[in-house]
N, CA, C and O of each residue as an XYZ file, in Angstrom:
824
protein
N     -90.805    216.670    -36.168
C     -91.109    216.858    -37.591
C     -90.001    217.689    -38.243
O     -89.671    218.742    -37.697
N     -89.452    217.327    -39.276
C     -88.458    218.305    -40.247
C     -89.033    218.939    -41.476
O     -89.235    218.438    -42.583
N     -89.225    220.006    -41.090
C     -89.767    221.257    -42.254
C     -88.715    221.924    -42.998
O     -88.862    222.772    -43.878
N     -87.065    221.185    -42.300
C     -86.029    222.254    -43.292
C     -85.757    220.935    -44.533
O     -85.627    219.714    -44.446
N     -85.756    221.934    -45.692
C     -85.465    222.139    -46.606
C     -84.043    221.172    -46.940
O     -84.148    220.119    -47.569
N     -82.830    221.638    -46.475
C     -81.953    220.713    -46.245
C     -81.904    219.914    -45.249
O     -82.251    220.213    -44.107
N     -81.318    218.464    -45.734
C     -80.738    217.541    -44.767
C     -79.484    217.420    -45.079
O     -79.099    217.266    -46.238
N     -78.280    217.514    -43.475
C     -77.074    217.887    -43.551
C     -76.564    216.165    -42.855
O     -76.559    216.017    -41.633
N     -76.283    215.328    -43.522
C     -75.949    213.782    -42.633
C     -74.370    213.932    -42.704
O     -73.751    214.107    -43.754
N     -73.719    213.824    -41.244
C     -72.368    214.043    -41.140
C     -71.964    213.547    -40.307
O     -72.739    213.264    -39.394
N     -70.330    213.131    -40.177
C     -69.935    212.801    -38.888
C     -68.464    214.069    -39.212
O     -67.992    214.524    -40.254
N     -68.087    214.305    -37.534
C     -67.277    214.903    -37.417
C     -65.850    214.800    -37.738
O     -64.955    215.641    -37.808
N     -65.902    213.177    -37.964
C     -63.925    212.647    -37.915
C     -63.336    212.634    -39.682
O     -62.363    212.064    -40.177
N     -64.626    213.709    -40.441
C     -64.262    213.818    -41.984
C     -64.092    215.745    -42.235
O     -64.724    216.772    -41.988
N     -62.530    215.217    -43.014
C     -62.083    216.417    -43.166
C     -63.012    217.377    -44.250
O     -63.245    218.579    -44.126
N     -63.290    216.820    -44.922
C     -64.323    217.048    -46.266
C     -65.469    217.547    -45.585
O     -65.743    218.723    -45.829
N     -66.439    216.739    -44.536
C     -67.205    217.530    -44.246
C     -67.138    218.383    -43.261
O     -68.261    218.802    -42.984
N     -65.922    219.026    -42.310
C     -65.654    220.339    -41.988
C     -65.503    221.569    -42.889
O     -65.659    222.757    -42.608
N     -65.101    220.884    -44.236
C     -64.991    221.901    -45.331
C     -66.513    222.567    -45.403
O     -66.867    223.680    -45.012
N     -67.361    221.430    -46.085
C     -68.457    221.674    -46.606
C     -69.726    222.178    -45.003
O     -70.806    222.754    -45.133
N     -69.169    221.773    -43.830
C     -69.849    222.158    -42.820
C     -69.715    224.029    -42.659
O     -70.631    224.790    -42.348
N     -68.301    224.386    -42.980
C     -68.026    225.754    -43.392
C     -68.763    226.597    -44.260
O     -69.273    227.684    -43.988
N     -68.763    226.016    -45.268
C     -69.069    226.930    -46.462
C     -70.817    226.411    -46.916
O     -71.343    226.473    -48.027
N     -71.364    225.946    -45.699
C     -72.667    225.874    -45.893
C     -73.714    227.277    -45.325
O     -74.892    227.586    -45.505
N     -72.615    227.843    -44.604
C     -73.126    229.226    -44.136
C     -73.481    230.131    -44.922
O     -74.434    230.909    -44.902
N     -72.432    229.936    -45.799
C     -72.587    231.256    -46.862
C     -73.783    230.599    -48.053
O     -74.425    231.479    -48.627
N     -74.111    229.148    -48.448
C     -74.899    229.260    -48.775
C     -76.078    229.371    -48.589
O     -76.833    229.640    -49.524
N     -76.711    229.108    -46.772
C     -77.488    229.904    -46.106
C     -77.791    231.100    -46.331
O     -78.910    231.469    -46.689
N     -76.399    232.139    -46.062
C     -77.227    233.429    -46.662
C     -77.293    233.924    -47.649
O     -77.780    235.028    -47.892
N     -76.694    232.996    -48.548
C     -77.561    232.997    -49.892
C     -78.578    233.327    -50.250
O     -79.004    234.349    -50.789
N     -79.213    231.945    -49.774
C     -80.814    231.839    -50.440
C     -81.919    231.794    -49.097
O     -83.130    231.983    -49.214
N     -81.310    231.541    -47.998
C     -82.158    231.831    -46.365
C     -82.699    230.708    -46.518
O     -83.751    230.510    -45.909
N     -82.119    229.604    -47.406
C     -82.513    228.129    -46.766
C     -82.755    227.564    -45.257
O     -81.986    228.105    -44.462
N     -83.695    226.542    -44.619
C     -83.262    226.446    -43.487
C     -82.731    224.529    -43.791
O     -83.056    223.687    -44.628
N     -81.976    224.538    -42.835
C     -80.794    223.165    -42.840
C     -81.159    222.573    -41.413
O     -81.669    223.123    -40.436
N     -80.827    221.561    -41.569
C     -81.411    220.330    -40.479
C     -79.830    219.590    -40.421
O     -79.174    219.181    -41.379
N     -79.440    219.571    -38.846
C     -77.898    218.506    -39.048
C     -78.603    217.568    -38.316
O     -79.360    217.650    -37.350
N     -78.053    216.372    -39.204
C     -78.342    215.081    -38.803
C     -77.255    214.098    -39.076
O     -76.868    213.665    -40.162
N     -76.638    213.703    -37.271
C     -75.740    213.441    -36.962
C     -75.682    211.724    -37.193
O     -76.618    211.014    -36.826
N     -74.586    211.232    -37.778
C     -74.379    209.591    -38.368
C     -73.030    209.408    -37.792
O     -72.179    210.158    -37.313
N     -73.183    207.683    -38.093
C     -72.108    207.171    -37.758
C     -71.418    207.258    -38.938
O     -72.122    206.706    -39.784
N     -70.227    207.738    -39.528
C     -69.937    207.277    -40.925
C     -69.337    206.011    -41.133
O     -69.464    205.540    -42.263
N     -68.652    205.299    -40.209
C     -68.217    203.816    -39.636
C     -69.029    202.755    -40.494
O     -68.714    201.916    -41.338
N     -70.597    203.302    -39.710
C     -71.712    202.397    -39.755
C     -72.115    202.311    -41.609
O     -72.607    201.320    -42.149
N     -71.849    203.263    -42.122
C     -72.239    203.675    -43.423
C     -71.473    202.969    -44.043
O     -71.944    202.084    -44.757
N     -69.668    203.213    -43.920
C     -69.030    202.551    -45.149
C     -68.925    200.877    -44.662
O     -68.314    200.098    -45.394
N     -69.627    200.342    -43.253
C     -69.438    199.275    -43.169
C     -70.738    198.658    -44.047
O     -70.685    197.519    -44.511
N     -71.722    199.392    -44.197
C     -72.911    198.785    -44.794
C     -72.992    198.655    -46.177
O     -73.716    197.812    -46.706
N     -71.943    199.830    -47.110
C     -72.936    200.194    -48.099
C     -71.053    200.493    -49.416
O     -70.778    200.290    -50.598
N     -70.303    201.058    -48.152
C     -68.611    201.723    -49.256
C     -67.433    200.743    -48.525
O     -66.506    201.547    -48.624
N     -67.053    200.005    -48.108
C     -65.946    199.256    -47.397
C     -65.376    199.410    -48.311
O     -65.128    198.221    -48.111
N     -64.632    199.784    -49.584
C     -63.802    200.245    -50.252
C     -62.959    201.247    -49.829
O     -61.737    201.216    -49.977
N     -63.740    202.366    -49.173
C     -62.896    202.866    -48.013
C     -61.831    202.771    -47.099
O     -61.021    203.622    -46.731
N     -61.970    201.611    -46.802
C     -60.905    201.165    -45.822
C     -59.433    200.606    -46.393
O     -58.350    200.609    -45.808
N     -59.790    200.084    -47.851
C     -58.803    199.636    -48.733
C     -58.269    200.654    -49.379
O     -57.094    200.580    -49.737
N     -59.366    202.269    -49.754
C     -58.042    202.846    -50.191
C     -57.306    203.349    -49.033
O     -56.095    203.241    -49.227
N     -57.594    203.856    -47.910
C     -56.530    204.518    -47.010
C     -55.629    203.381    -46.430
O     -54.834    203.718    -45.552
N     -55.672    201.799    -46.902
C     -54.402    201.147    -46.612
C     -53.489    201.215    -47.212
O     -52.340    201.187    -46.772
N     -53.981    201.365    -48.871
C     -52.716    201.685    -49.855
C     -52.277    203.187    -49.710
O     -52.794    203.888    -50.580
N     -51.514    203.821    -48.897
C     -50.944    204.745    -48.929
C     -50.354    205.783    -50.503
O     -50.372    207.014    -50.499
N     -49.986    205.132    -51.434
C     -49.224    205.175    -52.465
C     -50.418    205.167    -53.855
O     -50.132    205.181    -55.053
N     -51.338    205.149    -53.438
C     -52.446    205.213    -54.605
C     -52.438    206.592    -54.837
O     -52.632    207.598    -54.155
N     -52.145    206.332    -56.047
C     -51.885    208.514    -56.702
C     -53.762    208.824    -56.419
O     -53.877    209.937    -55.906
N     -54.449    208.487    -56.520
C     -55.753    209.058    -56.337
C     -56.623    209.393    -55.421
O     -57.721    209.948    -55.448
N     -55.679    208.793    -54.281
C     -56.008    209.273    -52.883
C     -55.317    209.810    -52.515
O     -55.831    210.408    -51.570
N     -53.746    210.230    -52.656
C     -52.624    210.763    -52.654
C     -53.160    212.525    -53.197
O     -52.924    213.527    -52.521
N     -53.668    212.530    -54.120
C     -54.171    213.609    -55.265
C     -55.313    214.449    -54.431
O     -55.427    215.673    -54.356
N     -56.345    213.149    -53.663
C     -57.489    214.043    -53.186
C     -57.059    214.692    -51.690
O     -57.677    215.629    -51.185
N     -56.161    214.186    -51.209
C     -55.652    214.882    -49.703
C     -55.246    216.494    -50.119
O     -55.680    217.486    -49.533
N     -54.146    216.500    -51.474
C     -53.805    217.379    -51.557
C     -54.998    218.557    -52.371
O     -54.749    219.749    -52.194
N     -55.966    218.277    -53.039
C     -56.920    219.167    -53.210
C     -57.829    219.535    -52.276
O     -58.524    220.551    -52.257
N     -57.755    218.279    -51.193
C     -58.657    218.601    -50.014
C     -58.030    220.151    -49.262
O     -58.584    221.244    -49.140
N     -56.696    219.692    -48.861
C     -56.079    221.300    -48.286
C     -56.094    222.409    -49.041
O     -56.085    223.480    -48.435
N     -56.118    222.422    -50.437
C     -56.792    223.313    -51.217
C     -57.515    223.907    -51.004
O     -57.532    225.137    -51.002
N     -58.839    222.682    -50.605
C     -60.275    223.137    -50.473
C     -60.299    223.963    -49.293
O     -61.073    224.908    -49.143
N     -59.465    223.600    -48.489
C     -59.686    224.180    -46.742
C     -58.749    225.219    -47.393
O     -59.680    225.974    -47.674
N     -57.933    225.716    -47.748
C     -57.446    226.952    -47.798
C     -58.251    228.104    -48.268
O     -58.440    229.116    -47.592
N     -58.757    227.882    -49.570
C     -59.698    228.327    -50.432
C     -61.254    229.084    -49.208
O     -61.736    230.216    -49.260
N     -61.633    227.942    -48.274
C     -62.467    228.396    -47.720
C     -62.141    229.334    -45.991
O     -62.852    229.992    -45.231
N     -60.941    228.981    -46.001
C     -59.950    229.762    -44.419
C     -60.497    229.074    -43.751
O     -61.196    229.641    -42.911
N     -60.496    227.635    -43.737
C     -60.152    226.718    -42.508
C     -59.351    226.176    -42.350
O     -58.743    225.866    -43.374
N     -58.645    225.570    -40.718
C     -57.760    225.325    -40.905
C     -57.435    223.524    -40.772
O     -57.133    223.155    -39.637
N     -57.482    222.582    -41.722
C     -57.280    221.659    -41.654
C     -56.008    220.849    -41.395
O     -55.345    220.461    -42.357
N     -55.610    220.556    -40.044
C     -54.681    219.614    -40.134
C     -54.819    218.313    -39.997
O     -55.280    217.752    -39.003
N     -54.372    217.731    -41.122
C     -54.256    216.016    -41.639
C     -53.979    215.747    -42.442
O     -53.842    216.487    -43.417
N     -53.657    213.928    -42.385
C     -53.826    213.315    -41.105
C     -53.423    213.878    -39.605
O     -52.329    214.435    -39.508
N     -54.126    213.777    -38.611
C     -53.545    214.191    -37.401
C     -52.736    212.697    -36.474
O     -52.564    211.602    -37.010
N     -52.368    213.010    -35.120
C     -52.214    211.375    -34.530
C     -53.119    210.558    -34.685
O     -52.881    209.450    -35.166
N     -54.535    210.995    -34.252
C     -55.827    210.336    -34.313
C     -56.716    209.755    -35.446
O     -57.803    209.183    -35.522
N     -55.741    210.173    -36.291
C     -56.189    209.619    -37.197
C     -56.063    207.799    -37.626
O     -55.075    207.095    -37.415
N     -57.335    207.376    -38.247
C     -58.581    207.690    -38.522
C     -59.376    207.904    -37.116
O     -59.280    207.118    -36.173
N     -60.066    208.923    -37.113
C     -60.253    208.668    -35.170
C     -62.033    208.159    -35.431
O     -62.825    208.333    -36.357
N     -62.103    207.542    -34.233
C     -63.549    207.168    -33.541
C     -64.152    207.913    -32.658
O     -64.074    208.221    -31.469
N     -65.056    208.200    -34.007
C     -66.005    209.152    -33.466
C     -67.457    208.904    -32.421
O     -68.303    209.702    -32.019
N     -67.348    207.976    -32.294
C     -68.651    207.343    -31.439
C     -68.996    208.161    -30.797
O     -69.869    208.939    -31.181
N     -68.358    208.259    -29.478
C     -68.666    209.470    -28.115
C     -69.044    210.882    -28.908
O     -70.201    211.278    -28.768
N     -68.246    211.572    -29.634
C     -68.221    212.843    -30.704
C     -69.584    212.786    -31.414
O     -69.888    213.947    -31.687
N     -70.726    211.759    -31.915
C     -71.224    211.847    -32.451
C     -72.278    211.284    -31.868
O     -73.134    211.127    -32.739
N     -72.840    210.701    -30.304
C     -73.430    210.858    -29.423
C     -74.009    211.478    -28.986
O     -75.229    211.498    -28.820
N     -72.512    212.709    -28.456
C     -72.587    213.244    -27.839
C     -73.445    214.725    -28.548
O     -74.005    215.496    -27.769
N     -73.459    214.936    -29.732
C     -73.808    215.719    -31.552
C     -75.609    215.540    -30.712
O     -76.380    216.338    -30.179
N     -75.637    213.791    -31.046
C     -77.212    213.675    -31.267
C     -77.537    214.241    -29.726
O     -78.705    214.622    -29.644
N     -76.822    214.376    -28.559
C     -77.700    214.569    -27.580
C     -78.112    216.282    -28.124
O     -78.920    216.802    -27.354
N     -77.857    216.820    -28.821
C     -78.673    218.082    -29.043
C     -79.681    217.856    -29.854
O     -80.585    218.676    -29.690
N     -79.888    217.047    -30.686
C     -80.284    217.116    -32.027
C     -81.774    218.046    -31.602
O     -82.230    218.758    -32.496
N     -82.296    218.026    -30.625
C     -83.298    219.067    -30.466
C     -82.966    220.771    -30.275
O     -83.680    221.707    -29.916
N     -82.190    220.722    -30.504
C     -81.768    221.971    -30.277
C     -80.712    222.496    -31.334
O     -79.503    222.486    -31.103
N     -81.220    222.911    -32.401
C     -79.752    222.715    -33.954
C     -79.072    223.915    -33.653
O     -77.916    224.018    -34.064
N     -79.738    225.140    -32.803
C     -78.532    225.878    -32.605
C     -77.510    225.472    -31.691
O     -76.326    225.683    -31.950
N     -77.901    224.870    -30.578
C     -76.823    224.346    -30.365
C     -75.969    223.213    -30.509
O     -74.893    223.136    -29.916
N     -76.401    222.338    -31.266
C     -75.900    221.434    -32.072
C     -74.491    222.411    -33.152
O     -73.264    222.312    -33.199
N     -75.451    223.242    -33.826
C     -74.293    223.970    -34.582
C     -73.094    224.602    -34.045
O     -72.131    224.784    -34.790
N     -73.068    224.897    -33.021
C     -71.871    225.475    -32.186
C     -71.266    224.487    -31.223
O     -70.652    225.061    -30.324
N     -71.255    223.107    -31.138
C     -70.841    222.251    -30.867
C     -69.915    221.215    -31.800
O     -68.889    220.589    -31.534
N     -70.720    221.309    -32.995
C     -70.084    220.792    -34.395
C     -69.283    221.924    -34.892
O     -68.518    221.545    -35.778
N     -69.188    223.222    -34.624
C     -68.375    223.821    -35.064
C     -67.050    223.815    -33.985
O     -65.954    224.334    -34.201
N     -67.480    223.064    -32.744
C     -66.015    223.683    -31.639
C     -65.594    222.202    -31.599
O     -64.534    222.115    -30.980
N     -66.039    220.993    -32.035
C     -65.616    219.916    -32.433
C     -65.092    219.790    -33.721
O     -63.997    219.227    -33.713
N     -65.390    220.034    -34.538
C     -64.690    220.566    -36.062
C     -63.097    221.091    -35.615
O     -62.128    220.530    -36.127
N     -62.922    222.165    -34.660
C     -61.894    222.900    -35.026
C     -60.802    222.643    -34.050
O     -59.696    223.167    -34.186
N     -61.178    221.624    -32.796
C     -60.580    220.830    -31.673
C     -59.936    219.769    -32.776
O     -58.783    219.858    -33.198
N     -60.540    219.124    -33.023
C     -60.251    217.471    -34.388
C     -59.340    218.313    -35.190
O     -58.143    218.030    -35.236
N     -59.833    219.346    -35.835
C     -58.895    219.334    -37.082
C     -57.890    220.239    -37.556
O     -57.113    220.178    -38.509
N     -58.201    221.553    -36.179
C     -57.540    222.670    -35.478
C     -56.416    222.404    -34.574
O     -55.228    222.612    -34.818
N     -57.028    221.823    -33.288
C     -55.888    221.914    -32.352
C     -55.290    220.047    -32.318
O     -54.762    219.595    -31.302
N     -55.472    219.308    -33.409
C     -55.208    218.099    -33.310
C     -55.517    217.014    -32.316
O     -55.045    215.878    -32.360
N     -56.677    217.651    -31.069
C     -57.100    216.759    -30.024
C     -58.302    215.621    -30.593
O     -59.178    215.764    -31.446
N     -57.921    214.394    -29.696
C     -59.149    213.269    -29.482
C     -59.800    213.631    -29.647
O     -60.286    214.509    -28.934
N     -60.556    212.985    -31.302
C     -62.547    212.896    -30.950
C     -62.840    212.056    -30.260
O     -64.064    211.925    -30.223
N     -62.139    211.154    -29.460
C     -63.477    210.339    -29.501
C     -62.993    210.209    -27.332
O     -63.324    209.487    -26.391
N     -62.179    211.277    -27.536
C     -61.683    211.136    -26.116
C     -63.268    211.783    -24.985
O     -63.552    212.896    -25.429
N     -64.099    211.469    -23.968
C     -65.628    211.909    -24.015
C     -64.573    213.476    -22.576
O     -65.228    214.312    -21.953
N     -63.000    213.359    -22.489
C     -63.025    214.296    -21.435
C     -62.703    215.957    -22.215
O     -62.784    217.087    -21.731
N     -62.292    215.450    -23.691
C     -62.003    216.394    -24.349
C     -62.931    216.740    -25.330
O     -62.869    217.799    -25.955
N     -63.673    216.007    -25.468
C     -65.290    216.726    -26.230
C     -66.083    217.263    -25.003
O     -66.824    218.227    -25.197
N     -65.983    216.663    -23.609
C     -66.784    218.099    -22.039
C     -66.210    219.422    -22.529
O     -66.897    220.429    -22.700
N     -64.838    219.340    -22.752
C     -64.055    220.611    -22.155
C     -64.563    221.736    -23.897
O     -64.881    222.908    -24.095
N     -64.378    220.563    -24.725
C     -64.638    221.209    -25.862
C     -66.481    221.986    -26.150
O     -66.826    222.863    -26.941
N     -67.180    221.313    -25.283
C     -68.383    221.695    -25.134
C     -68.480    222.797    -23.789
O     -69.430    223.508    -23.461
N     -67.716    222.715    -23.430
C     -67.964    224.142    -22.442
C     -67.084    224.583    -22.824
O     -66.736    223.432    -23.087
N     -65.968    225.391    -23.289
C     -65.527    226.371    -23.996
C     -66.178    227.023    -24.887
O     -65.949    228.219    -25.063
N     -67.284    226.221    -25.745
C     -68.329    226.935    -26.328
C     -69.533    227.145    -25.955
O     -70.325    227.340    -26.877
N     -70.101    227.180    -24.500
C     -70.579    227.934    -24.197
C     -71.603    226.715    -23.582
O     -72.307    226.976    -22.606
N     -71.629    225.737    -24.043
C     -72.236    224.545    -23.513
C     -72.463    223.953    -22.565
O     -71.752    224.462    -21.699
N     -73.170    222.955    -22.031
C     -73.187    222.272    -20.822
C     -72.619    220.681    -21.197
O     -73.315    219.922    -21.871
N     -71.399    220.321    -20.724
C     -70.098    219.332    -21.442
C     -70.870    218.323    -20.715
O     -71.465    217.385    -21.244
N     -70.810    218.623    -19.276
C     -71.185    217.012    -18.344
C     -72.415    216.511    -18.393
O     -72.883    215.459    -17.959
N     -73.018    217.669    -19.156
C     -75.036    217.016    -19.086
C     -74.860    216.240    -20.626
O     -75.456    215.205    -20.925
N     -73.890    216.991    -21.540
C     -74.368    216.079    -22.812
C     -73.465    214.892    -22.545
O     -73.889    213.810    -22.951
N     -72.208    214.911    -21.889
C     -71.992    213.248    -21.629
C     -72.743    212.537    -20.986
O     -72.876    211.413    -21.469
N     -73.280    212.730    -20.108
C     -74.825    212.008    -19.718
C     -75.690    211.455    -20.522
O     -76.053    210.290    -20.683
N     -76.050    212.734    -21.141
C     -77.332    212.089    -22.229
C     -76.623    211.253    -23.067
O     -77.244    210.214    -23.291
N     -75.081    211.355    -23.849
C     -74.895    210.696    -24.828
C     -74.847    209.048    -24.314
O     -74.479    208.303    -25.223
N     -75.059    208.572    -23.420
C     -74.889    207.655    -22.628
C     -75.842    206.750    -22.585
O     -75.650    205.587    -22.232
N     -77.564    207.490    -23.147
C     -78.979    207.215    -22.788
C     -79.369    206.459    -24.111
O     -78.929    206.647    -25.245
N     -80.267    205.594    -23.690
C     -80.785    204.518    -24.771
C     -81.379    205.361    -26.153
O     -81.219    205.144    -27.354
N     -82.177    206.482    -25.371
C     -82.587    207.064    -26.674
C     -81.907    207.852    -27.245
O     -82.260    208.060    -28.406
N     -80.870    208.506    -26.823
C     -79.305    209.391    -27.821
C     -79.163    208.275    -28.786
O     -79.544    208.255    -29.957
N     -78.394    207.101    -27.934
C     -77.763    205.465    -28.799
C     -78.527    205.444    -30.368
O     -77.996    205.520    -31.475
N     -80.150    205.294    -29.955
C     -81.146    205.022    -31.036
C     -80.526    206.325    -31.538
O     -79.591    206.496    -32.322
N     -80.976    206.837    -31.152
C     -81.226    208.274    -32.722
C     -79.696    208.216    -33.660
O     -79.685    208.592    -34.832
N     -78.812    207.850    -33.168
C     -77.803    207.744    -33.501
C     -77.647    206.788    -34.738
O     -77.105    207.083    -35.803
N     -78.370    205.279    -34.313
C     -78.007    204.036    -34.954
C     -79.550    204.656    -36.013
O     -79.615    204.028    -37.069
N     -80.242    205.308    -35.911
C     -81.451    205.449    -36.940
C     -81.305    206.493    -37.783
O     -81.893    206.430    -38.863
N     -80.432    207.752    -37.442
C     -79.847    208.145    -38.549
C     -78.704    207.550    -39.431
O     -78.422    207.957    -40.558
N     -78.105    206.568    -38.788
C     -77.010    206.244    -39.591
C     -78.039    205.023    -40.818
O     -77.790    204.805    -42.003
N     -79.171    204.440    -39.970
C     -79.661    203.551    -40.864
C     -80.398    204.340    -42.037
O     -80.626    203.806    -43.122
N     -80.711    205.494    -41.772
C     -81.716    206.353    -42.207
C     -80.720    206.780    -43.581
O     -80.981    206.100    -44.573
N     -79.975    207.479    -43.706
C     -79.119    207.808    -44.651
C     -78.638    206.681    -45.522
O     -78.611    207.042    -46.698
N     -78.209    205.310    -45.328
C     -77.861    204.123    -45.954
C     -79.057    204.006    -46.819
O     -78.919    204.223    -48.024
N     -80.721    203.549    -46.127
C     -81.452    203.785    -46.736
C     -82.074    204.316    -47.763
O     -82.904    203.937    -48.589
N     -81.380    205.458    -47.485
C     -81.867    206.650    -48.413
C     -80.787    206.677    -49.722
O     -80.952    207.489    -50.632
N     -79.469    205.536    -49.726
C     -78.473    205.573    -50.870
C     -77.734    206.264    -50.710
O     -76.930    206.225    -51.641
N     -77.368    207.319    -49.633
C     -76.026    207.930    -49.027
C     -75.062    206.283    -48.837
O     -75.258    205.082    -48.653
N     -73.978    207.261    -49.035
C     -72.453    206.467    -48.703
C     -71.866    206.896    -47.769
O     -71.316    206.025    -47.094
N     -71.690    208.398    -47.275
C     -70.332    208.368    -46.786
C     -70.554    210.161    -46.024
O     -71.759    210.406    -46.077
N     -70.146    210.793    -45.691
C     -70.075    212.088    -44.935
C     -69.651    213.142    -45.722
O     -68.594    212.840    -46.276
N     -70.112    214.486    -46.063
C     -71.136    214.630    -45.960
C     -72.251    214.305    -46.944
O     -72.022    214.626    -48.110
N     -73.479    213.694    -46.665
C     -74.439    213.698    -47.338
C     -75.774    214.244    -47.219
O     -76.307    214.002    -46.136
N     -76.679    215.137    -48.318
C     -76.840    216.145    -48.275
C     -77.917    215.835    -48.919
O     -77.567    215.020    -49.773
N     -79.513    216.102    -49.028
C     -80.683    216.090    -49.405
C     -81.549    217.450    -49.688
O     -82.082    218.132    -48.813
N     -81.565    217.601    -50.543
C     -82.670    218.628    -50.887
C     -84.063    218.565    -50.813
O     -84.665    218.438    -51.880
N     -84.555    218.615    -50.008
C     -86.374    218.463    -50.055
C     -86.376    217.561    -50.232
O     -87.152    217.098    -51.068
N     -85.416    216.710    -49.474
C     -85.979    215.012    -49.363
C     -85.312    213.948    -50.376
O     -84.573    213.061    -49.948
N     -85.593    214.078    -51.634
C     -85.321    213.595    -52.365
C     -84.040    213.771    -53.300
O     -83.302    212.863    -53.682
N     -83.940    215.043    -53.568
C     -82.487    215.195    -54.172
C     -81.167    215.105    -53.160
O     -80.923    215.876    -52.232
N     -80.428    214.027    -53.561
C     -79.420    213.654    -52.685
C     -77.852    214.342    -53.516
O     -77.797    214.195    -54.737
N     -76.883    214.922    -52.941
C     -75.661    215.295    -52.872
C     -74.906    214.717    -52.034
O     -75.126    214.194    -50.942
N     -73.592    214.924    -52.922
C     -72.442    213.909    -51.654
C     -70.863    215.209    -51.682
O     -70.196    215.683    -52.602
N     -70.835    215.339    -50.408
C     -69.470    216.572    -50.164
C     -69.467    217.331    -50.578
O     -70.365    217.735    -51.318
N     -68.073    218.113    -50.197
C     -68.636    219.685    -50.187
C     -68.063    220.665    -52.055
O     -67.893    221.801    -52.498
N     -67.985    219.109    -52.527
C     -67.844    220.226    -53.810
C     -69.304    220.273    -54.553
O     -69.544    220.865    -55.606
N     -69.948    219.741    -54.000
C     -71.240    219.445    -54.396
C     -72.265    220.246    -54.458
O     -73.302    220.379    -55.108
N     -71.340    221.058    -53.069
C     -72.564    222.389    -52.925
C     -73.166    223.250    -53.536
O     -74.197    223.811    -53.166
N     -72.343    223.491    -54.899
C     -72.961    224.244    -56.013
C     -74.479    223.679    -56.635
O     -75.503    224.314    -56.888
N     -74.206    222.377    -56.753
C     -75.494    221.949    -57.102
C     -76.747    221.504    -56.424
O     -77.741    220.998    -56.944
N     -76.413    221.916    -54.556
C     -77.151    221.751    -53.866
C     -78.265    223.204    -53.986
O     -79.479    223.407    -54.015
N     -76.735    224.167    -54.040
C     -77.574    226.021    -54.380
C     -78.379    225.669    -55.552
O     -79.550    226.007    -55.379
N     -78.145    225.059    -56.788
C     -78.795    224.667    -57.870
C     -80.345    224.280    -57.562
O     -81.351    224.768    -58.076
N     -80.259    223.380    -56.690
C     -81.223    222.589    -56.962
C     -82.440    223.391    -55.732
O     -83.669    223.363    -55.668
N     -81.572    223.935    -55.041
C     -82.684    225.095    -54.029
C     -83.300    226.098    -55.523
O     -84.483    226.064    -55.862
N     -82.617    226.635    -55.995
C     -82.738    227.792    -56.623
C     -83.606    227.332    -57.914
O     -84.066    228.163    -58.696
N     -83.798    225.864    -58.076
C     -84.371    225.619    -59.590
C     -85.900    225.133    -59.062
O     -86.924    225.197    -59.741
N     -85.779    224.550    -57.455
C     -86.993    223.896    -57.115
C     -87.970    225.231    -56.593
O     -89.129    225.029    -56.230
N     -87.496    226.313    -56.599
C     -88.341    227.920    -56.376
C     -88.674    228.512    -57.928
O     -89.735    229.101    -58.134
N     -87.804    228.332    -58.865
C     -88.000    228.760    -60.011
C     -89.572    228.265    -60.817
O     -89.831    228.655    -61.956
């Protein structure tokens, strides 16, 4: 059952939502919201719902995607993360990375410190997401058990939860990573958004 307040739908191989995965802390202790991560394919999303996607990052030379890279490092400066990209891996496949996410999903604290040491492996030290020997190592450096969640990510029911959040969010009129629900119904998209996510906590108590 989900009693939090926020729903956090993300995949790891988006620079945008490491931003907004950051600076969701501080709006935590904000307002002592509680947040729910719920791990997607974003693949599965823009194949269903945005495939426009894929056409702008072929045109290289489009000033408007050209424009948002460079406000994106903005954004990561602004918040002291450290974003490097594009990396080699880029666009990388996140499958295994986001498997391997749902094999916690019972457990969001440690889900959260897994998405945070995958966040900063991807976009920090420029390593494979979707490599499953460098998301182990990346899961036991933080404190994790690497070889049990490659196991589970492996299991019919990880697979499902995986393919049912990604259907779950399409459903719901999400596009793309991060996407963000307020008590269900009020939907947000990335992390400049977050102001009006604090908004809409702070107006639905008012």
């Amino acid at each position: 059952m989900n009693d939090a307040r926020v729903e956090f739908f993300y995949d790891l191989s988006s620079p945008w939502t490491y931003i907004a995965f950051h600076n969701l802390d501080a709006l935590i202790a904000r307002t002592g919201v509680s947040v729910r991560l719920r791990p997607i394919l974003v693949g599965g999303v823009f194949n269903a719902v945005n495939p426009s996607v894929y056409a702008a990052r072929e045109a290289g030379d489009n000033p408007k995607f050209k424009h948002s890279w460079r406000v994106m490092r903005d954004w990561a400066k602004l918040a002291g993360v450290e974003v490097n990209f594009p990396s080699i891996y880029h666009p990388a496949k996140s499958i295994n990375a986001m498997r391997m996410a749902c094999s916690l999903a019972s457990d969001q604290v440690a889900l959260k410190t897994f998405t945070k040491a995958a966040f900063e492996s991807y976009f920090g030290a420029q390593e494979n997401l979707d490599d499953p020997d460098v998301l182990v190592a990346v899961a036991n450096k933080a404190g994790l058990d690497g070889e049990a969640m490659r196991v589970a990510s492996q299991t019919d029911a990880v697979k499902a939860l995986l393919r049912a959040n990604t259907d779950e969010v399409i459903a719901r009129d999400g596009y793309g990573s991060p996407t963000i629900f307020v008590d269900r119904d009020k939907m947000y998209f990335g992390n400049d958004q977050l102001p009006l996510v604090e908004f809409a906590l702070n107006r639905s108590e008012a």
